[in-house]
PDB file as gemmi writes it, atoms N, CA and C in Angstrom:
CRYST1    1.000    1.000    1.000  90.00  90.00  90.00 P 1                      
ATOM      1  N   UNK A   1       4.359  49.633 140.348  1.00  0.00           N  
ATOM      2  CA  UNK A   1       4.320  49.158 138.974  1.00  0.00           C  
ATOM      3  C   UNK A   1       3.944  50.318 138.035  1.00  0.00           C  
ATOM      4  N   UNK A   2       2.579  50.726 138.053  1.00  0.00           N  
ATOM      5  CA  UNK A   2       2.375  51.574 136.709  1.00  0.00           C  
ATOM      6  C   UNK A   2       0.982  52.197 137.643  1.00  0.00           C  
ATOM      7  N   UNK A   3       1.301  53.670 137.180  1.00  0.00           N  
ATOM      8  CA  UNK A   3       0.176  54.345 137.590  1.00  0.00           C  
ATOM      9  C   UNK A   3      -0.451  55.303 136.481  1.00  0.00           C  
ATOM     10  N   UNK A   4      -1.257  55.220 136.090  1.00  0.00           N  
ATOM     11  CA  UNK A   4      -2.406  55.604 135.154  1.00  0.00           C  
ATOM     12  C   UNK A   4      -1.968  56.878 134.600  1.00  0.00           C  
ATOM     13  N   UNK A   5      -1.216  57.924 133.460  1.00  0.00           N  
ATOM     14  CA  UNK A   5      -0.781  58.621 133.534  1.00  0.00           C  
ATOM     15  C   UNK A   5      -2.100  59.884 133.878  1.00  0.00           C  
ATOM     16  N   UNK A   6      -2.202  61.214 134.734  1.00  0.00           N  
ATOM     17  CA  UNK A   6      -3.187  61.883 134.532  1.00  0.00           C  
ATOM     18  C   UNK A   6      -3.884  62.112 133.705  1.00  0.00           C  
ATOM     19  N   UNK A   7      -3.092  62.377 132.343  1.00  0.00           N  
ATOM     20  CA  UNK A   7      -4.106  62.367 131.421  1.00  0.00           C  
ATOM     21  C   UNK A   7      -5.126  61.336 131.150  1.00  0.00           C  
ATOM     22  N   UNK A   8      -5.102  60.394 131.331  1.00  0.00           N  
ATOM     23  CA  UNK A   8      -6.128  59.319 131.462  1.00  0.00           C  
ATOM     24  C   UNK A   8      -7.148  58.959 132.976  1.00  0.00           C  
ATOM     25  N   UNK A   9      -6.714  59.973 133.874  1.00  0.00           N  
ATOM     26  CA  UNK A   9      -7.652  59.545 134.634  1.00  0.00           C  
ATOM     27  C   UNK A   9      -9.117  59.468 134.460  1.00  0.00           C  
ATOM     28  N   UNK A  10      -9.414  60.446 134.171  1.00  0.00           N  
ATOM     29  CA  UNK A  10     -10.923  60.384 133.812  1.00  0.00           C  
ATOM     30  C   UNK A  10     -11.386  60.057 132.429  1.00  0.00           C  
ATOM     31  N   UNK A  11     -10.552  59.897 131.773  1.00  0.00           N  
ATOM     32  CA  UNK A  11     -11.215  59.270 130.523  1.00  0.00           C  
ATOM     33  C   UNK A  11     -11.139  57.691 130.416  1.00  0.00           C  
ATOM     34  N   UNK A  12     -10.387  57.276 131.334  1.00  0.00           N  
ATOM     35  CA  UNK A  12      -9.944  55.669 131.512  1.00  0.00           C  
ATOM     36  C   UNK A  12     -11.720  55.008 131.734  1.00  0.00           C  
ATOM     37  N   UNK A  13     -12.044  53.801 131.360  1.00  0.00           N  
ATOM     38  CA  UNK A  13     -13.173  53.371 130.974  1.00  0.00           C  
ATOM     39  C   UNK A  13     -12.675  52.048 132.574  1.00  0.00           C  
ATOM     40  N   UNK A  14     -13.745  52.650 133.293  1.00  0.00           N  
ATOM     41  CA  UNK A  14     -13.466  51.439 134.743  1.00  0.00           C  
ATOM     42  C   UNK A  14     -14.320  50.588 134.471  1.00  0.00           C  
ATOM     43  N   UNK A  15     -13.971  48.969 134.855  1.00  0.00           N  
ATOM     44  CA  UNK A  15     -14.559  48.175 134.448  1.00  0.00           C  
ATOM     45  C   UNK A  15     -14.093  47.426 135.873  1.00  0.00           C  
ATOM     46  N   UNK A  16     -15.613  46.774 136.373  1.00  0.00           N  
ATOM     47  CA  UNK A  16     -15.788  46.042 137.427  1.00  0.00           C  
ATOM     48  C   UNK A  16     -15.889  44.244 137.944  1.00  0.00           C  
ATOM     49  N   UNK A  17     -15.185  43.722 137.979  1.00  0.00           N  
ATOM     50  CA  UNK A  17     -15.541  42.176 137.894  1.00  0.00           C  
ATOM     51  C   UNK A  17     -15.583  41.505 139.124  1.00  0.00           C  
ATOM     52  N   UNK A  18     -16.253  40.456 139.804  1.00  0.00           N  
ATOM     53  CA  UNK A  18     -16.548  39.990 140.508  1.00  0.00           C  
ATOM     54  C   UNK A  18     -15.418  38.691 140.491  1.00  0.00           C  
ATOM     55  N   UNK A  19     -15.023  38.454 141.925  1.00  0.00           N  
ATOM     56  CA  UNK A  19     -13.732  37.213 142.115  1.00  0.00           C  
ATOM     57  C   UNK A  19     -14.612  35.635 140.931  1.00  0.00           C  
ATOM     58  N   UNK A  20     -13.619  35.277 140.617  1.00  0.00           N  
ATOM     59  CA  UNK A  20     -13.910  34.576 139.766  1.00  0.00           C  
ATOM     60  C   UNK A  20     -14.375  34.773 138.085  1.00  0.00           C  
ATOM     61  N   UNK A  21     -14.823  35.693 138.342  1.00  0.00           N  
ATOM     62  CA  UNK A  21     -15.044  36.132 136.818  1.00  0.00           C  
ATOM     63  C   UNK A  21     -14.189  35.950 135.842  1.00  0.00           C  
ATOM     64  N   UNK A  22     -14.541  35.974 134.223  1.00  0.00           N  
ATOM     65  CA  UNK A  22     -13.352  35.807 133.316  1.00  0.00           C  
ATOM     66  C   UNK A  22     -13.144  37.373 132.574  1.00  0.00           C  
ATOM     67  N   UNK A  23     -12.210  38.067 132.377  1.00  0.00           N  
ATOM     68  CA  UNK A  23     -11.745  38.918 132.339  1.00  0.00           C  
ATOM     69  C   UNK A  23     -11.933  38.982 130.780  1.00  0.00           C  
ATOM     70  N   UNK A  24     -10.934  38.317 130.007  1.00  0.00           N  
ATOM     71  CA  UNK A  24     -10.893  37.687 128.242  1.00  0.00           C  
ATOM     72  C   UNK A  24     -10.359  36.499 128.354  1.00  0.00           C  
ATOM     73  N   UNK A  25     -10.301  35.655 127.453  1.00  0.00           N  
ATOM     74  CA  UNK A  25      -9.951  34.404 127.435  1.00  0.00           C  
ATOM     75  C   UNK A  25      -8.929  34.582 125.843  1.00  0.00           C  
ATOM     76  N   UNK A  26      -8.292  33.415 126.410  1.00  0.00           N  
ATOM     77  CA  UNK A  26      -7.082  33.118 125.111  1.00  0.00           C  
ATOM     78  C   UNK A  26      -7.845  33.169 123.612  1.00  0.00           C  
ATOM     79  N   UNK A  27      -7.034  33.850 122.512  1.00  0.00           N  
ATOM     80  CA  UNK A  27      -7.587  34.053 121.196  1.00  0.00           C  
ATOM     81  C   UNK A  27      -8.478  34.746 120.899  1.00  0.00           C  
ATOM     82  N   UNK A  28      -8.875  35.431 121.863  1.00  0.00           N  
ATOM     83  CA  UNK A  28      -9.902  36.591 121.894  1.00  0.00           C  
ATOM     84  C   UNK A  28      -9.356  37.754 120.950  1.00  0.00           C  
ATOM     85  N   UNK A  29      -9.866  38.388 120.411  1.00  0.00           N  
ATOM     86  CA  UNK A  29      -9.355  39.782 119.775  1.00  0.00           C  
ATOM     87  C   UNK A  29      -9.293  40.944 120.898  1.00  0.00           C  
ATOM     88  N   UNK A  30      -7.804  41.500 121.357  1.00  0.00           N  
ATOM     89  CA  UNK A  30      -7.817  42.756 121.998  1.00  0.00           C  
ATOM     90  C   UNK A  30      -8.154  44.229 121.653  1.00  0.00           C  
ATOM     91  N   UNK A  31      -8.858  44.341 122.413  1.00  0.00           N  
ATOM     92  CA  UNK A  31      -9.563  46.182 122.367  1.00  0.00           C  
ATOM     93  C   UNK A  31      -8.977  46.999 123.327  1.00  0.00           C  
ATOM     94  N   UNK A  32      -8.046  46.507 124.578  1.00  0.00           N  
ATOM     95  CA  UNK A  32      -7.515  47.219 125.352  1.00  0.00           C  
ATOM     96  C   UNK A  32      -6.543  46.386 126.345  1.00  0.00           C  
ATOM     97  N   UNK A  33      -5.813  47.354 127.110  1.00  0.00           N  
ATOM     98  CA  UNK A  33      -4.971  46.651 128.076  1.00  0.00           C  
ATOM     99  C   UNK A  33      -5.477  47.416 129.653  1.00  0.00           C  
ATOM    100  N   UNK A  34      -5.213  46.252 130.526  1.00  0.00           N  
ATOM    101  CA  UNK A  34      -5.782  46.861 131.970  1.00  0.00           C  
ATOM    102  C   UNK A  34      -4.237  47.158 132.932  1.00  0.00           C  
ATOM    103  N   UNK A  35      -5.301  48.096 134.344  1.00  0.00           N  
ATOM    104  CA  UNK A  35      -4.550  48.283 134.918  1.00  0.00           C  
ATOM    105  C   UNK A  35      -5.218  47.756 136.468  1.00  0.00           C  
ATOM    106  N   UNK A  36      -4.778  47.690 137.031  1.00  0.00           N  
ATOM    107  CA  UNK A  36      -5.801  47.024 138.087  1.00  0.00           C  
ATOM    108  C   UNK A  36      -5.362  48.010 139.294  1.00  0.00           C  
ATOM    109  N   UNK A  37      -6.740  49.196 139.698  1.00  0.00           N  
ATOM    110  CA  UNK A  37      -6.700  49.690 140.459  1.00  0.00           C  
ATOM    111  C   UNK A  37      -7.263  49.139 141.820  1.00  0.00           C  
ATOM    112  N   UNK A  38      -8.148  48.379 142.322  1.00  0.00           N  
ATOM    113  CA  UNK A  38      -8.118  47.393 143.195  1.00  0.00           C  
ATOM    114  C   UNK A  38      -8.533  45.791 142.806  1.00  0.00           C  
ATOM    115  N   UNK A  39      -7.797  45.201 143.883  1.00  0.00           N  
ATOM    116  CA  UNK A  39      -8.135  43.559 143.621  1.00  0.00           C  
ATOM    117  C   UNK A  39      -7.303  42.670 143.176  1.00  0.00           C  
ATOM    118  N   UNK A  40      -6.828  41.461 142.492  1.00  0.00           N  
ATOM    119  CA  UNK A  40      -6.090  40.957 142.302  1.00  0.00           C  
ATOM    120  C   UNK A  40      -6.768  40.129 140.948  1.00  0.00           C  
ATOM    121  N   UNK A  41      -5.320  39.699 139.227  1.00  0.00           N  
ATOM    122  CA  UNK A  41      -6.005  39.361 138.605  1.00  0.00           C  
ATOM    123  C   UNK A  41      -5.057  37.775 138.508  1.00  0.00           C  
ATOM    124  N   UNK A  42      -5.647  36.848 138.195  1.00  0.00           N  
ATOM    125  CA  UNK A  42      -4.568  35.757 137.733  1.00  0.00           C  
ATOM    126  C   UNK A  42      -4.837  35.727 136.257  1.00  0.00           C  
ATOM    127  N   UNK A  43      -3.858  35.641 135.605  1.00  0.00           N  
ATOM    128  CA  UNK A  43      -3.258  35.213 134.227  1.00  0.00           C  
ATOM    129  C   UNK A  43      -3.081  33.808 134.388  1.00  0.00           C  
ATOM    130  N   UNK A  44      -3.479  33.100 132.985  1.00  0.00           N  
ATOM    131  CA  UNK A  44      -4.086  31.523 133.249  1.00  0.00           C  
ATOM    132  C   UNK A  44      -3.761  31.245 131.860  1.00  0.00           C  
ATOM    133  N   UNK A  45      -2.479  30.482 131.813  1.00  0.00           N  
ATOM    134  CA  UNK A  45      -2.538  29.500 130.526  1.00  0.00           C  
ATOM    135  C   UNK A  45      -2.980  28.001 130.548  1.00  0.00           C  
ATOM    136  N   UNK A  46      -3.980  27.757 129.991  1.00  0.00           N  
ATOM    137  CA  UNK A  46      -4.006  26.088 129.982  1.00  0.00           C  
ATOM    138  C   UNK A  46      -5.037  26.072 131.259  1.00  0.00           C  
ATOM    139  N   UNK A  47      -4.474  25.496 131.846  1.00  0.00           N  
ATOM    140  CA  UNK A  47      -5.055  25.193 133.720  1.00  0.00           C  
ATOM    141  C   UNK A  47      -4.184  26.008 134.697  1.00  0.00           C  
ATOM    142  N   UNK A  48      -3.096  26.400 134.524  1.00  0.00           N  
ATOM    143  CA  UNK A  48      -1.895  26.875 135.670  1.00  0.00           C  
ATOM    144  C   UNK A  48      -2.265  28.531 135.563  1.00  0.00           C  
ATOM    145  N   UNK A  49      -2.120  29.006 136.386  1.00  0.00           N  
ATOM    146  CA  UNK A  49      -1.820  29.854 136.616  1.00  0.00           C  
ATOM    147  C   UNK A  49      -0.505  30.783 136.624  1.00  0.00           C  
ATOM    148  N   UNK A  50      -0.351  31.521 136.082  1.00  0.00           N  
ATOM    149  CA  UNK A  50       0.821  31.421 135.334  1.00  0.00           C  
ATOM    150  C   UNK A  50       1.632  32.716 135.956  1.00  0.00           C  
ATOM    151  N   UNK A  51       1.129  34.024 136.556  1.00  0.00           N  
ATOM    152  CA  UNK A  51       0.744  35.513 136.999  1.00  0.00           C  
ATOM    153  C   UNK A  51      -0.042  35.644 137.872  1.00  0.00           C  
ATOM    154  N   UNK A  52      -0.065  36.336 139.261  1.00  0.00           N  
ATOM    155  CA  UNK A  52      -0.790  36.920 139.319  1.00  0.00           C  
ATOM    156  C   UNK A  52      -0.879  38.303 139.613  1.00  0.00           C  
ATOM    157  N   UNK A  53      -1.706  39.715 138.979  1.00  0.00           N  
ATOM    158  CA  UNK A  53      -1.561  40.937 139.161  1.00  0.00           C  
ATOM    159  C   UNK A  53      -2.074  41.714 139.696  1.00  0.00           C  
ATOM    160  N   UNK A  54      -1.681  42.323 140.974  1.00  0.00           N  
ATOM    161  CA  UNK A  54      -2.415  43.294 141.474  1.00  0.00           C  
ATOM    162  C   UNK A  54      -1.952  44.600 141.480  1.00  0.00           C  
ATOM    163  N   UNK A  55      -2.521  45.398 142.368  1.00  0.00           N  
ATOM    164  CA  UNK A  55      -2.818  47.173 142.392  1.00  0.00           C  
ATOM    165  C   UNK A  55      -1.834  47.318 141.907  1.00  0.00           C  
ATOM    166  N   UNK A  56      -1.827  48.693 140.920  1.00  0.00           N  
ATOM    167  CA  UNK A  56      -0.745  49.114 139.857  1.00  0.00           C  
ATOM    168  C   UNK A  56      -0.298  48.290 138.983  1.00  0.00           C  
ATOM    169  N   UNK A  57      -0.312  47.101 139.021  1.00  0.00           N  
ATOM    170  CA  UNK A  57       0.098  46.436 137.707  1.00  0.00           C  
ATOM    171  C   UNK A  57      -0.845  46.478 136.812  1.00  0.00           C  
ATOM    172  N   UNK A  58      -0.541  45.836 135.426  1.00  0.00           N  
ATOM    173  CA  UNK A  58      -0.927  45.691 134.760  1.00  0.00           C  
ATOM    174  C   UNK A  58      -0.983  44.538 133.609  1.00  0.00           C  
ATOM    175  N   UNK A  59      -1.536  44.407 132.586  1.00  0.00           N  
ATOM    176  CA  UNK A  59      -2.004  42.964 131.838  1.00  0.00           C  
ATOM    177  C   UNK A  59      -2.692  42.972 130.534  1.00  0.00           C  
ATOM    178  N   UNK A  60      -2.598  42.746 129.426  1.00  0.00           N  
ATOM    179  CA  UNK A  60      -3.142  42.905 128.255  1.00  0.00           C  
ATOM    180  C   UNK A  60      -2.510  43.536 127.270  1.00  0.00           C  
ATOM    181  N   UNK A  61      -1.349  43.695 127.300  1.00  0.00           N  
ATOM    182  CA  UNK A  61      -0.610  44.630 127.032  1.00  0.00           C  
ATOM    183  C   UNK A  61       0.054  44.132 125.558  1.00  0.00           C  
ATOM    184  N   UNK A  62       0.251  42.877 125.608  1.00  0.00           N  
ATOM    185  CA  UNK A  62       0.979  42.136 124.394  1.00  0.00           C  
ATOM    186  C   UNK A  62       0.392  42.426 123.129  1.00  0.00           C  
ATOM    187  N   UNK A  63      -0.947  42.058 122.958  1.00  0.00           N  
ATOM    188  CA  UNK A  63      -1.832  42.047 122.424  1.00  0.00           C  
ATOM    189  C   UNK A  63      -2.454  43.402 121.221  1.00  0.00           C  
ATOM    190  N   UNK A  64      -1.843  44.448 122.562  1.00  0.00           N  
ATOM    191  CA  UNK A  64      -1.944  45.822 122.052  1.00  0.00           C  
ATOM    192  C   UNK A  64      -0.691  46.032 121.585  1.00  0.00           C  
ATOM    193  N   UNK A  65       0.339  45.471 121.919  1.00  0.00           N  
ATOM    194  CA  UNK A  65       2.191  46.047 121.198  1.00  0.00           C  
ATOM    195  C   UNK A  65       1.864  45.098 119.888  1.00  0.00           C  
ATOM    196  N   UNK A  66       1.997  43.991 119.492  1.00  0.00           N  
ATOM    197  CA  UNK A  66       1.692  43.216 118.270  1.00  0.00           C  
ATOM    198  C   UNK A  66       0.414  42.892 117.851  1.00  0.00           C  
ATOM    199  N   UNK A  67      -0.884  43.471 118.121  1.00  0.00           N  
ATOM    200  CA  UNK A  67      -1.885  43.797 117.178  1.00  0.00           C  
ATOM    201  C   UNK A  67      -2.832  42.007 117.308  1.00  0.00           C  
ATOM    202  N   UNK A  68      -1.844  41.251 117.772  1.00  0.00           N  
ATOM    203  CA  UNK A  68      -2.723  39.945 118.035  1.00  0.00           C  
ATOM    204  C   UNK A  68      -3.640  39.734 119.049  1.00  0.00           C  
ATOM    205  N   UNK A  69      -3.929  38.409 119.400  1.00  0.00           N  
ATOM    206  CA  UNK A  69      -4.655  37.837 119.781  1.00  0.00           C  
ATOM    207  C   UNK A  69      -4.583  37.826 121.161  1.00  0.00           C  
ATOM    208  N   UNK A  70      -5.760  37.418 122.552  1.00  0.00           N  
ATOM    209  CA  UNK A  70      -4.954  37.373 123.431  1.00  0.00           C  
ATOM    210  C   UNK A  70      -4.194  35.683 123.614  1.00  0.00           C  
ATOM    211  N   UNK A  71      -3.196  36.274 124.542  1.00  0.00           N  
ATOM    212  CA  UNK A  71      -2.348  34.794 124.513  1.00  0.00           C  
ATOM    213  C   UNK A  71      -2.468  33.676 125.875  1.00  0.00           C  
ATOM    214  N   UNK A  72      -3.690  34.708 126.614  1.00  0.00           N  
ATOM    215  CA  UNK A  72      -3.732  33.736 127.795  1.00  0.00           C  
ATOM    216  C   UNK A  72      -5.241  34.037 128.661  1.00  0.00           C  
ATOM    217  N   UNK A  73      -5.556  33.426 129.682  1.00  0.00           N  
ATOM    218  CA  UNK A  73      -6.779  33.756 130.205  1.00  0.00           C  
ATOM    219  C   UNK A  73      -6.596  34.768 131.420  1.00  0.00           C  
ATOM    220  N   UNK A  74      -7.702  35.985 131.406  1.00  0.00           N  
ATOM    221  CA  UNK A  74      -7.246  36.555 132.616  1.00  0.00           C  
ATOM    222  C   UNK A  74      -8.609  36.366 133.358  1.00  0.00           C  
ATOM    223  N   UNK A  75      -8.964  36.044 134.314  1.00  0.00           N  
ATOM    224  CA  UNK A  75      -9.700  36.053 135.821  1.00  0.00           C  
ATOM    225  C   UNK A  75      -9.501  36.541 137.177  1.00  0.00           C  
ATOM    226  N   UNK A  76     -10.540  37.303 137.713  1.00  0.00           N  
ATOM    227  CA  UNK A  76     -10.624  37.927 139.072  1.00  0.00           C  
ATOM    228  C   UNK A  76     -10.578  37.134 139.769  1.00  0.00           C  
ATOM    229  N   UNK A  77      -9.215  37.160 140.363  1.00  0.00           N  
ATOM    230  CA  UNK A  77      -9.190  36.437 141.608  1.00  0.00           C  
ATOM    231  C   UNK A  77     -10.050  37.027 142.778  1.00  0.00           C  
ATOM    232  N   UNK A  78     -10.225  38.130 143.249  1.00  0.00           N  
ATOM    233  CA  UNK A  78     -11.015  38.903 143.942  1.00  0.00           C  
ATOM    234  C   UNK A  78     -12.062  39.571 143.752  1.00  0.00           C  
ATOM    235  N   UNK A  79     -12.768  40.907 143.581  1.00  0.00           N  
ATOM    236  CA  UNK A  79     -13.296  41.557 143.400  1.00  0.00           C  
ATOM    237  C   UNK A  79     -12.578  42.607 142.902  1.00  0.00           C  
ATOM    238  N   UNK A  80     -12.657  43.152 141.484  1.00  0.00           N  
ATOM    239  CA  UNK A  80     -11.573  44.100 141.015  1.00  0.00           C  
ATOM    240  C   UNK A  80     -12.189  45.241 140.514  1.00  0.00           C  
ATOM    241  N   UNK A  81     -11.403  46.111 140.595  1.00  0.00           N  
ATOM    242  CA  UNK A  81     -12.201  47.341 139.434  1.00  0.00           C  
ATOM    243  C   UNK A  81     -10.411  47.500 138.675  1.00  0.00           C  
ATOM    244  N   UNK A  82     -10.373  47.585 137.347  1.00  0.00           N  
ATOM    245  CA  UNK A  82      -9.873  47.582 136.669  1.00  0.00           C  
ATOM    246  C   UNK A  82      -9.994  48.954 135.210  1.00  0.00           C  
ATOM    247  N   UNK A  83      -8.576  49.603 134.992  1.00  0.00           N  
ATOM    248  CA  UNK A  83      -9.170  50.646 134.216  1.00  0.00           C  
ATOM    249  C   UNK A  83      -8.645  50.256 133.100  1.00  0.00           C  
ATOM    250  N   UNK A  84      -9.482  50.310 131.822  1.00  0.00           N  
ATOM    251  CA  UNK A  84      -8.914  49.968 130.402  1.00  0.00           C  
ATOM    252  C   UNK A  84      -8.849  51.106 129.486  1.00  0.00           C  
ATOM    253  N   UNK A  85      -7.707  50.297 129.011  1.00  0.00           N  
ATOM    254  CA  UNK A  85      -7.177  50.838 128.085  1.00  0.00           C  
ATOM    255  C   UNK A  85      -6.887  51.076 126.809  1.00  0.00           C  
ATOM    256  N   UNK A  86      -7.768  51.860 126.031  1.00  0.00           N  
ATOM    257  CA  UNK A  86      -7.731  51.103 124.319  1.00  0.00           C  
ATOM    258  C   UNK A  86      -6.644  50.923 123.703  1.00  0.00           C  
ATOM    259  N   UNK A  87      -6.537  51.068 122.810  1.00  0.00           N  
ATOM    260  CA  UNK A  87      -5.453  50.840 121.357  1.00  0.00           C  
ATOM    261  C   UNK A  87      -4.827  52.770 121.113  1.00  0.00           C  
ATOM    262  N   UNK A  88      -5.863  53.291 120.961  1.00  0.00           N  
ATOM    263  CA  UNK A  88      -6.165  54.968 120.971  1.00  0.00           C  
ATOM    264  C   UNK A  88      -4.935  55.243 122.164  1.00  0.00           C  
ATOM    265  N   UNK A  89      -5.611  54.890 123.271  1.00  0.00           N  
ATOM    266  CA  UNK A  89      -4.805  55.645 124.490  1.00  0.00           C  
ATOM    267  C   UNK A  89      -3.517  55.490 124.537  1.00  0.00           C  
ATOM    268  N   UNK A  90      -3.713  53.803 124.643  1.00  0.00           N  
ATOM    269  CA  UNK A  90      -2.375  52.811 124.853  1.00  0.00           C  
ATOM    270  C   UNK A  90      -0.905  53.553 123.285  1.00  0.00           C  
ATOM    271  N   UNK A  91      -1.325  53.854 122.425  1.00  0.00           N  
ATOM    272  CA  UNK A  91      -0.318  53.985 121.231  1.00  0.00           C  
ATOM    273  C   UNK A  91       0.144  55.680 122.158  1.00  0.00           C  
ATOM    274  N   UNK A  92      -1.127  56.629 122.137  1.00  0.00           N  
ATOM    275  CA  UNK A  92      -0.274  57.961 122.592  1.00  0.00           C  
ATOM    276  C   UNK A  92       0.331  57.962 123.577  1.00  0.00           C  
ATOM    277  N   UNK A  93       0.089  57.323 124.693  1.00  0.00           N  
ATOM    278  CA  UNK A  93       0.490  57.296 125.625  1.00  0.00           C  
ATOM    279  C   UNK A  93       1.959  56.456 125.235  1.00  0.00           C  
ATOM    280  N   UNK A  94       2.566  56.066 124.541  1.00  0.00           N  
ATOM    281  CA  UNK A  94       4.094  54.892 124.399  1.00  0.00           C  
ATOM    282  C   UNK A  94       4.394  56.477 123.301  1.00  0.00           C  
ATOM    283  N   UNK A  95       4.158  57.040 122.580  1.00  0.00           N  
ATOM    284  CA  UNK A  95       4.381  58.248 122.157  1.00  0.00           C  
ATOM    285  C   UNK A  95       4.958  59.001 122.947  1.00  0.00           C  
ATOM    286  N   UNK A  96       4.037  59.916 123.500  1.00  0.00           N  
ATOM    287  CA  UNK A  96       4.369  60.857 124.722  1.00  0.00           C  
ATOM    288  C   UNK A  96       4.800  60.539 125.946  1.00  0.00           C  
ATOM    289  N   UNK A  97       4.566  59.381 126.292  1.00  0.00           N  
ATOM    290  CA  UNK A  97       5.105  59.392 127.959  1.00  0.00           C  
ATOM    291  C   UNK A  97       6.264  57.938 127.578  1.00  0.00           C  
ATOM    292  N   UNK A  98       7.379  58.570 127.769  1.00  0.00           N  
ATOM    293  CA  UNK A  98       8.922  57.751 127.441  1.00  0.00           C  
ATOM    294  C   UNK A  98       8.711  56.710 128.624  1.00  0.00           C  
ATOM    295  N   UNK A  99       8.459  57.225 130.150  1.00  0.00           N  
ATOM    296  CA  UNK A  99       8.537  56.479 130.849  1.00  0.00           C  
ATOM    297  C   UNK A  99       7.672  54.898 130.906  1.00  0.00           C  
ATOM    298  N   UNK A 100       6.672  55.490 130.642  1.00  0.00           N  
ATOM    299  CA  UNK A 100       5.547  54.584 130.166  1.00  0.00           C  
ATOM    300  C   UNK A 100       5.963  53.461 129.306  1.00  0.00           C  
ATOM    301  N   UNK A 101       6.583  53.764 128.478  1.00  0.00           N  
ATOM    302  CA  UNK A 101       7.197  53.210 127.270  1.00  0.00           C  
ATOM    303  C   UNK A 101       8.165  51.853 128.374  1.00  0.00           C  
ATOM    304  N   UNK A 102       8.683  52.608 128.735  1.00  0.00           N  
ATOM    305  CA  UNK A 102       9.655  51.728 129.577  1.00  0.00           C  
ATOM    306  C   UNK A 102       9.328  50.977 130.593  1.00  0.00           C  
ATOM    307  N   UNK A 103       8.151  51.514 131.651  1.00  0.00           N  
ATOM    308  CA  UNK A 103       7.385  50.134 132.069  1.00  0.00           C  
ATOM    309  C   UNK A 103       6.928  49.126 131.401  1.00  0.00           C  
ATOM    310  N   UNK A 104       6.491  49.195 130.260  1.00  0.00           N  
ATOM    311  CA  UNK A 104       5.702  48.467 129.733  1.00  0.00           C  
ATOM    312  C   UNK A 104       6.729  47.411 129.177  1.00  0.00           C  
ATOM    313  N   UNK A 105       7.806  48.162 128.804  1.00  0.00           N  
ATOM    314  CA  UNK A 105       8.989  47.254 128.207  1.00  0.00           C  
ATOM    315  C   UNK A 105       9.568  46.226 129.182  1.00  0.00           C  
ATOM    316  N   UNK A 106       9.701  46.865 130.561  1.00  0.00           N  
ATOM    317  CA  UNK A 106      10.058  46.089 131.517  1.00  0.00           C  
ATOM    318  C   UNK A 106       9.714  44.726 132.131  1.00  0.00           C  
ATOM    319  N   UNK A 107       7.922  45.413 132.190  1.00  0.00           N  
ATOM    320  CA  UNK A 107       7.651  43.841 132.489  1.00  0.00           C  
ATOM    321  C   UNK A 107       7.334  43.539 131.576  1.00  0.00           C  
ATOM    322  N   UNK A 108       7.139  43.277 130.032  1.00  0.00           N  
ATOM    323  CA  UNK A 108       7.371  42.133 129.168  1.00  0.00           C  
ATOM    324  C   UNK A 108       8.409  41.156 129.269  1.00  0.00           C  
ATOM    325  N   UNK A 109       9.744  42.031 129.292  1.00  0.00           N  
ATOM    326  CA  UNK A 109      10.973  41.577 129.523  1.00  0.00           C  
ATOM    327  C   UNK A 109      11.026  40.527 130.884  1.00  0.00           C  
ATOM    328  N   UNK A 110      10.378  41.027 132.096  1.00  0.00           N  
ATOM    329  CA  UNK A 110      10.244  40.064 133.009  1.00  0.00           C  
ATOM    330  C   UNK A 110       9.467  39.319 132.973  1.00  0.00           C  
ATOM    331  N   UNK A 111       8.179  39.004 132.341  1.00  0.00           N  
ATOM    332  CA  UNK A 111       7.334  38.341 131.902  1.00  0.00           C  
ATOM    333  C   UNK A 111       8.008  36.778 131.266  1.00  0.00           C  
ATOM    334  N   UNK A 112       9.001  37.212 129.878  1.00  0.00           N  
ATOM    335  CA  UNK A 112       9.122  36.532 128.827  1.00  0.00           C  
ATOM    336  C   UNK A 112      10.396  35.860 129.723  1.00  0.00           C  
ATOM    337  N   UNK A 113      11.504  36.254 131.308  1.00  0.00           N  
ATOM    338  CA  UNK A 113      12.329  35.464 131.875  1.00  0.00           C  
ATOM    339  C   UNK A 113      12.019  34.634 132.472  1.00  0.00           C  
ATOM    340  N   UNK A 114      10.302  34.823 133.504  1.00  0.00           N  
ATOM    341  CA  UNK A 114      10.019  34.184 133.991  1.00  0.00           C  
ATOM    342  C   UNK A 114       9.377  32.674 133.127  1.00  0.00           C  
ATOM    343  N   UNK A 115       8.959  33.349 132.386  1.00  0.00           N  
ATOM    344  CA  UNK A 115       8.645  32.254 131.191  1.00  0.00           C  
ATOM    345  C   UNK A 115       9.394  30.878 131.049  1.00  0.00           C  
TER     346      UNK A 115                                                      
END                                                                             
């Protein structure tokens, strides 16, 4: 799926959650998008489960392309460490790295079929 470009390795802000935990919840204001370097996350609209994302993928992402809200609940299904991603990173990084650009485009696009 998506691997952290180098330039962000060490400045990426790791964030740790315990299985079950709530990640953000729907209508929340976004500050970043994740990537989930171990563990597994489910994406949760309503009651269903809607996603679920593990190693190399990623999640939060909408939020940061249109400046809104989040649109769904995310929770540790496992034990995760997760690296985030601000607004800062997330914009240079769709700048400079084309490819990047194009994952990100991708799975929206598969996101919004499965939909």
């Amino acid at each position: 799926m998506l691997k952290l470009p180098n330039i962000f390795e060490k400045q990426a802000q790791i964030r740790k959650f315990r299985a079950g935990e709530t990640i953000f919840v729907s209508g929340e204001p976004a500050d970043c998008m994740y990537i989930v370097n171990v563990g597994r996350v489910d994406i949760v609209k309503g009651h269903e489960v809607i996603e679920t994302v593990g190693p190399e993928g990623f999640f939060g992402e909408l939020a940061l392309v249109d400046s809104g809200k989040r649109s769904a609940m995310a929770r540790a299904q496992t034990d995760c460490e997760l690296a985030a991603i601000n607004d800062k990173q997330f914009q240079f990084m769709v700048a400079e790295t084309p490819f990047f650009s194009l994952v990100v485009m991708r799975e929206m696009a598969a996101r919004l079929r499965r939909a």
